[in-house]
N, C-alpha and C positions, 0 to 999 in steps of 0.2 A: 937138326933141321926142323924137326916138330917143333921144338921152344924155340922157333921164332915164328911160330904162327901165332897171328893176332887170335883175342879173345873171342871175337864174332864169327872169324872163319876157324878155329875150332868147337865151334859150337854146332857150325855145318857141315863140318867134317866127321866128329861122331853122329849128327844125323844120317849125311847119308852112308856113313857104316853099316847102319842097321838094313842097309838094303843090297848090301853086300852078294851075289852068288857063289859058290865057288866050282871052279870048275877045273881039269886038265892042268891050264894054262894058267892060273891063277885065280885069283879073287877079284872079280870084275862089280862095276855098279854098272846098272842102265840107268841114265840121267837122262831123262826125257821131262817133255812141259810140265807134264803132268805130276810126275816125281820131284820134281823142282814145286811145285805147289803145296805139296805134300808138307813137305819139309820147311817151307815156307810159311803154312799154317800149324804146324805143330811148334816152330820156334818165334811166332810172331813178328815175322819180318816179309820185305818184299822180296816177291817172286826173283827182282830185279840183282838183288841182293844176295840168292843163292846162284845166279849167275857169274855173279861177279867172285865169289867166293869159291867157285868150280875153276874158275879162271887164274887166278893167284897160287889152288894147290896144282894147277896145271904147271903151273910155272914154277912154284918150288918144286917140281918131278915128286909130289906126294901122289898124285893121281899121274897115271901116263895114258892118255890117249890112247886108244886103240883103232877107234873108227866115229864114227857121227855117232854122236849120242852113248858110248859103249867107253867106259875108262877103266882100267887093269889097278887097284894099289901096289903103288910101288911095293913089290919082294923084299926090298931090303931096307920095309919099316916093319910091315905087316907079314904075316903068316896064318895057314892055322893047317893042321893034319901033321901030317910026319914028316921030319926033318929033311929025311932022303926025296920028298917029294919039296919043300920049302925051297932046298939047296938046286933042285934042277929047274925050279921058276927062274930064280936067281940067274942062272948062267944064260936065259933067255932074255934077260936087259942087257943092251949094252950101253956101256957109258961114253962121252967124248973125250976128247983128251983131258980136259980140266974137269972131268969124273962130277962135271954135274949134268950135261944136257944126255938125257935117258931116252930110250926108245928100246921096241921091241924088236929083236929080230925077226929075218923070215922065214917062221921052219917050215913051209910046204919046200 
């Protein structure tokens, strides 16, 4: 699924890695205007552009939504810390029948 992302939207894709948190729950970006600027002006393109490119890994389930502005990397590209905690992100996606439309479950 990564090698089918275009050339421009993985170029915004390792940018906004770099902004990575991790937490609990995963490894989250905050993508807000101003992050979106950011990364915008480090890769020489429009604002406009990293939107659109937030948008497309939304929709390849590279990025999964969390809330406004807050996206989780999908678990079952990325990692980092120890397996035993990788593996129990993991069981926190679920997938749809046709194992591509992803979403978080709701552990409260």
């Amino acid at each position: 699924m990564l090698a089918e992302i275009q050339g421009w939207i993985s170029k915004v894709l390792y940018e906004l890695i770099k902004g990575v948190t991790y937490a609990n729950k995963g490894q989250f970006i905050i993508i807000n205007s101003g992050y979106k600027r950011i990364v915008a002006e480090n890769l020489g393109i429009k604002q406009q552009s990293v939107t659109n490119a937030v948008n497309q890994l939304t929709k390849k389930n590279i990025l999964i939504k969390k809330e406004t502005g807050v996206f989780l990397l999908n678990p079952q590209f990325f990692g980092r810390g120890e397996w035993k905690d990788i593996s129990k992100i993991r069981y926190e996606v679920e997938l749809s029948a046709d194992g591509k439309v992803m979403r978080l479950k709701d552990t409260n």
